[in-house]
C-alpha positions in Angstrom: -99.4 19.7 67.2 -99.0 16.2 68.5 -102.0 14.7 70.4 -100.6 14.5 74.2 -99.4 11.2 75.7 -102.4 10.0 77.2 -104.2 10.5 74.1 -102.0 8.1 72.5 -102.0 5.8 75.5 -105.4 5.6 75.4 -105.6 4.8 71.4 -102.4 2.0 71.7 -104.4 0.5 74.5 -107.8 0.3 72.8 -106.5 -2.0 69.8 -102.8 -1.3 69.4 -99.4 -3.6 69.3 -100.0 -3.1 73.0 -102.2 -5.7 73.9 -103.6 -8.2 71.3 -100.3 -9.6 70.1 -98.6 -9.1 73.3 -99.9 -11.0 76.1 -99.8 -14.8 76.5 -102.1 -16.7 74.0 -105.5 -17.5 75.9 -107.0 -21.0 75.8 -108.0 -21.8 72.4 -105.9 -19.8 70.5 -103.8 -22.4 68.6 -107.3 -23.6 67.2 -106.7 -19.6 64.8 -109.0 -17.7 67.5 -107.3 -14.3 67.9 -105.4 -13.9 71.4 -108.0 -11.7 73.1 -110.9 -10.1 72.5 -109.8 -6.1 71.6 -111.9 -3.2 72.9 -113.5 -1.1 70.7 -112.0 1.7 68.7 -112.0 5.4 70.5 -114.8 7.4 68.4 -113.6 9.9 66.6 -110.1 8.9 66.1 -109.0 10.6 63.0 -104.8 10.2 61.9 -102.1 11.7 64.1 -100.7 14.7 62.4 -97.9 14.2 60.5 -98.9 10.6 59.5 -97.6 10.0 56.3 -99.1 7.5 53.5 -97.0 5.5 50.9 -99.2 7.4 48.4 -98.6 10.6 50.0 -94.5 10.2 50.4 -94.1 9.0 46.8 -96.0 12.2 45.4 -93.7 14.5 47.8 -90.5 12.3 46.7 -91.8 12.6 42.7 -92.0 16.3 43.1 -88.4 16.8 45.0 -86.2 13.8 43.9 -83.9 13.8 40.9 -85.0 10.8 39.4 -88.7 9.3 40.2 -87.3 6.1 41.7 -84.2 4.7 42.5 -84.1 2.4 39.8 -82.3 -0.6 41.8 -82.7 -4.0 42.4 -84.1 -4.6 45.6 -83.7 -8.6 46.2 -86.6 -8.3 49.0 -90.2 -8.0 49.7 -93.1 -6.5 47.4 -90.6 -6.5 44.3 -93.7 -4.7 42.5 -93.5 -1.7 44.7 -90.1 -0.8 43.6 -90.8 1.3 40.8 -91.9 3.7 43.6 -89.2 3.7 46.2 -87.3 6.3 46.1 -84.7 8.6 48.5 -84.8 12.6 48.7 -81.1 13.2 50.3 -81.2 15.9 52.6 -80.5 19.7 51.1 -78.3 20.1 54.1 -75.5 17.4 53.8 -72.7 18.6 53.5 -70.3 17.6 51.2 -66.8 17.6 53.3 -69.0 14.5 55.1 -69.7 12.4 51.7 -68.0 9.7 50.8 -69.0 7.2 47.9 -68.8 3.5 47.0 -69.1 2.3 43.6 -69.6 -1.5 43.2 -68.8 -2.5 39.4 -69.8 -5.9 40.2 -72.6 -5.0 40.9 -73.8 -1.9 38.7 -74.3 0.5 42.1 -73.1 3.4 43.8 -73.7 3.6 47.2 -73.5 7.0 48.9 -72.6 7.6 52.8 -73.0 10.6 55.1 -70.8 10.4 58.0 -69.9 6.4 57.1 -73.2 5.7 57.2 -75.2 4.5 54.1 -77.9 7.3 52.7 -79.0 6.7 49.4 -78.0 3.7 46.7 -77.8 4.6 42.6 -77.9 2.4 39.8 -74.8 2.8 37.4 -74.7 2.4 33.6 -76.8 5.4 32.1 -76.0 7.6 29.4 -74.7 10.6 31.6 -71.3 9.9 32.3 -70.1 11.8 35.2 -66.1 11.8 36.1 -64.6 12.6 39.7 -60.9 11.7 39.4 -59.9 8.9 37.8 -63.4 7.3 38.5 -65.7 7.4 35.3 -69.5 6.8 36.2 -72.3 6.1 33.6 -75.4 7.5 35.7 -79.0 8.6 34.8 -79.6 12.3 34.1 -81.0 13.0 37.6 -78.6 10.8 39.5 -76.1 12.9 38.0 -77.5 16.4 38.2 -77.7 15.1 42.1 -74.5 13.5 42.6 -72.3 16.1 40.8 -72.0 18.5 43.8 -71.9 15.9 46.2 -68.4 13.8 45.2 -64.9 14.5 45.7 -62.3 12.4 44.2 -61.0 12.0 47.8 -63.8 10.2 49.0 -64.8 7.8 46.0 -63.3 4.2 46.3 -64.2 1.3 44.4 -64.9 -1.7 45.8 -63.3 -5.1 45.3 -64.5 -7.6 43.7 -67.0 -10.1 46.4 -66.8 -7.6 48.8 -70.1 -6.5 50.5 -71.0 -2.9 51.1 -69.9 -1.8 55.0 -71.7 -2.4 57.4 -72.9 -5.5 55.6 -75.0 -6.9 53.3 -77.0 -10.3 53.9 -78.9 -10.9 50.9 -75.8 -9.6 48.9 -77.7 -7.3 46.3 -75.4 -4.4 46.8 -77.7 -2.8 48.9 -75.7 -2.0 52.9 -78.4 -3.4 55.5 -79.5 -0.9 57.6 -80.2 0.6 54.2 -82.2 -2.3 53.0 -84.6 -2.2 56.2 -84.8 1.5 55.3 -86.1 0.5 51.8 -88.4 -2.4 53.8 -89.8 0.2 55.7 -90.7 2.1 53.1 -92.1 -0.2 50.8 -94.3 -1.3 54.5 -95.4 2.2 53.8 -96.3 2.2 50.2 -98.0 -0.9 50.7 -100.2 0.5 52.9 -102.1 -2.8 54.5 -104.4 -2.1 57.1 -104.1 -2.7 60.9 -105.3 -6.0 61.2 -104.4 -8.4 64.4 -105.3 -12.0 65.6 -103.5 -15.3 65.6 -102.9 -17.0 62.2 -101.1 -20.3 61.0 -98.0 -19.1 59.0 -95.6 -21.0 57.1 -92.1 -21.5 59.1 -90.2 -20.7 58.3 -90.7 -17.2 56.0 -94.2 -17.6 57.3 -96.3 -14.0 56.9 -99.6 -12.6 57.0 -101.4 -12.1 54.1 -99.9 -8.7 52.8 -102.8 -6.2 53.2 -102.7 -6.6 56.9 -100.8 -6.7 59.5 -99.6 -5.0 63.0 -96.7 -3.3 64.1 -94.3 -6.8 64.3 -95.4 -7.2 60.8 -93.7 -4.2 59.6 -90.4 -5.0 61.1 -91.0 -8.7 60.3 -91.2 -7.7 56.4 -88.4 -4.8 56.6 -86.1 -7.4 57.8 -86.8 -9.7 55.3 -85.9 -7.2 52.9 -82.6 -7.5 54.0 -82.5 -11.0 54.2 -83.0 -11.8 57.6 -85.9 -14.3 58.4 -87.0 -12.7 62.1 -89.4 -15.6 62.1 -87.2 -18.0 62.2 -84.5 -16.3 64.2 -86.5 -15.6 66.9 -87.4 -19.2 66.9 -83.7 -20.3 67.0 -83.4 -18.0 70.3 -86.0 -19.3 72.1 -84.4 -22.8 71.3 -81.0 -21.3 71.9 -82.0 -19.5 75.6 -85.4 -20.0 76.5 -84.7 -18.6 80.0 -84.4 -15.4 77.9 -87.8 -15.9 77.2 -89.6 -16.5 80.5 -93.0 -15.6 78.7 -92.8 -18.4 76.2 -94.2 -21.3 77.7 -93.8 -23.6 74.7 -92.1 -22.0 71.4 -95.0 -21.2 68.6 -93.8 -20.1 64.9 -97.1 -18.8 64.3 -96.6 -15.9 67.0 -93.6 -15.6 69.0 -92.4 -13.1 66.4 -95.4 -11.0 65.9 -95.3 -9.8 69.5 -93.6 -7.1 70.6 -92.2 -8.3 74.3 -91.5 -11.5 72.8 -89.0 -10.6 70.0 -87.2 -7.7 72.4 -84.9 -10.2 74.2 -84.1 -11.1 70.4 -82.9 -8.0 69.8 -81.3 -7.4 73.0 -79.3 -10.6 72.2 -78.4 -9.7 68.8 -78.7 -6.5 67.2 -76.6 -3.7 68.2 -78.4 -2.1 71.4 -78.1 2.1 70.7 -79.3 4.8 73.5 -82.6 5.8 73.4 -81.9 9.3 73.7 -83.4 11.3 70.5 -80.6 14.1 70.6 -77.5 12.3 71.8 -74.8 13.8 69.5 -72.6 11.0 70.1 -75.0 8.1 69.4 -77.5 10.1 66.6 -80.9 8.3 65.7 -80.4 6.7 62.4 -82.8 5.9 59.7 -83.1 2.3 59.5 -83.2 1.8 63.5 -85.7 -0.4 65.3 -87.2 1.6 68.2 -89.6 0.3 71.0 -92.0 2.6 72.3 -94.4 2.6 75.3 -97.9 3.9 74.3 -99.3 2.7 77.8 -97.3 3.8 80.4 -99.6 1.9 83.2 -98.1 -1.0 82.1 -94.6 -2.2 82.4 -92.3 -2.4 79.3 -92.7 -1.5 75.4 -95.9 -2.5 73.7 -95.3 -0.7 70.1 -92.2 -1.2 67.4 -91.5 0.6 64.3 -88.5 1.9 62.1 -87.0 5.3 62.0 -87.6 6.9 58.3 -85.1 9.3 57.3 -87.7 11.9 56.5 -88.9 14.3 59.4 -91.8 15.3 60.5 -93.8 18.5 62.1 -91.6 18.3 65.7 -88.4 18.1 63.5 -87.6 14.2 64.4 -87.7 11.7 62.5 -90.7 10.2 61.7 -91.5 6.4 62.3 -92.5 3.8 59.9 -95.2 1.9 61.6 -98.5 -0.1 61.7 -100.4 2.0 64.8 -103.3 0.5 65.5 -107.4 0.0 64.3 -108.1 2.1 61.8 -104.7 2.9 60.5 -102.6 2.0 57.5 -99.0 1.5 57.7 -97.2 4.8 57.4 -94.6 7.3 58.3 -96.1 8.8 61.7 -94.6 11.8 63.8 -94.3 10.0 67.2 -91.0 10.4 68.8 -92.2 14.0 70.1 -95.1 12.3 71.8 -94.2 8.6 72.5 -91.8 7.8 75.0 -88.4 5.3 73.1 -87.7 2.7 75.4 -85.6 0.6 73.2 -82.9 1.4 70.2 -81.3 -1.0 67.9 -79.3 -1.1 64.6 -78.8 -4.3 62.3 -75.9 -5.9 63.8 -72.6 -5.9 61.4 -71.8 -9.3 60.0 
């Protein structure tokens, strides 16, 4: 069972994305003091149920998934944790809804559910699988996976310099919104510790050391992984419509990005905006998708980010990729059941 609301309120308020990030820098804060003095956390906060660890998701994954990892290169962040990513397609895809890319160029197969990109596979192993005309050199597990899955109907190959739909901005054959997926994941393998304040970064691709970080970071770094810089974009739109950001008084690379009512008129402006409903058959929540949540409903507007996984939890929704708050580790929590979604977007289509 999910803690109730105010439980979580209470916890986001105490030390969450909520408040020391958010709010305007207090005097002296440019000198590397943090931007407010946090409260103490709640004795007796233990995990939400349903919080998932890197360490835990790759020992579910190793146990369930055809091959230990996915075996790509992911041109992104932590390139050491990729050994350990991997992606456990659902056992109840159906097949009529497949469809399958395979990049030569690049040595991948990307698969879709629906048009949308699910899982990515490396190509030249010693199992050969054929569907059609189409002859795929796979690894033993990829195959044993993939076998059922493809009909020569809905394999294509794609065309020499073409990117992967919907996109691909750090062109490694990876589809975007898959790539944050991946990010999000690696956040979570990672596994740095809740950790806010106000630091001098490097601008731009400025970041916090690694083993920290709040929730900004983890959408700062999943983005990255896809090739977009949200440090420096979000800079560029307080340049490009600073009435857009009325709580910017002068633009600061160091923080603008790391706080969560500060880079929402980014998004607004330029990713895809989706509805925030969590069971809106014609707009479905999509792993990959930035959500905004409101852990403190006494106050106006969203004070919490994170990325949808596309692993579920206890409720049945998707759980969130996420850095919660003291006392945490980045992880896959079970919070849509229990934390209202204020805000929805998807990697914009280039």
């Amino acid at each position: 069972m999910l803690w109730p609301i105010a439980c979580l309120a209470a916890v986001a308020a105490c030390a969450g994305c909520g408040r020391g990030l958010t709010e305007p820098l207090v005097e002296g804060a440019e000198a590397g003091q943090a931007p407010e003095t946090k409260s103490p956390p709640i004795a007796g906060v233990v995990p939400l149920v349903g919080a998932v660890t890197g360490e835990a998701r790759d020992a579910a994954l190793g146990a369930s998934a055809a091959e230990p990892a996915l075996g790509v290169v992911d041109r992104g962040i932590f390139s050491d944790l990729d050994a350990k990513v991997q992606i456990d397609v659902r056992r109840d895809v159906a097949p009529a809804a497949i469809t399958a890319l395979i990049d030569r160029g690049r040595n991948l197969l990307v698969l879709y559910d629906r048009d949308w990109p699910v899982k990515v596979y490396p190509l030249g192993g010693a199992s050969e699988l054929a569907v059609g005309a189409h002859r795929i050199g796979l690894r033993p597990g990829d195959r044993a996976e993939l076998a059922p899955l493809l009909d020569p109907a809905r394999v294509r190959e794609l065309a020499a310099g073409q990117a992967p739909p919907p996109g691909d901005d750090d062109r490694d054959g990876i589809p975007d919104p898959l790539d944050v997926l991946l990010g999000g994941y690696k956040n979570s393998l990672n596994a740095a510790v809740y950790s806010g304040g106000y630091m001098l970064l490097d601008f731009p691709g400025g970041d916090v050391p690694r083993d920290m970080g709040v929730c900004t970071d983890v959408i700062v770094r999943a983005l990255r992984n896809a090739g977009l810089d949200l440090q420096d974009e979000v800079q560029r739109e307080i340049r490009r419509a600073p009435r857009a950001f009325p709580m910017v008084k002068r633009p600061n690379a160091h923080i603008d990005h790391r706080r969560v009512k500060t880079v929402l008129p980014y998004f607004e402006r330029r990713w895809d905006r989706r509805r925030v409903a969590l069971d809106d058959p014609e707009d479905p929540l999509r792993p990959g998708d930035v959500i905004f949540m409101d852990t403190f409903p006494g106050k106006p507007g969203p004070d919490h980010v994170g990325i949808l996984s596309d692993r579920t939890g206890p409720s049945g929704m998707l759980l969130v990729i996420n850095s919660w708050t003291d006392g945490f580790r980045t992880s896959e929590m079970d919070l849509l059941a229990g934390v209202p979604v204020t805000h929805r977007f998807r990697y914009p289509s280039r």
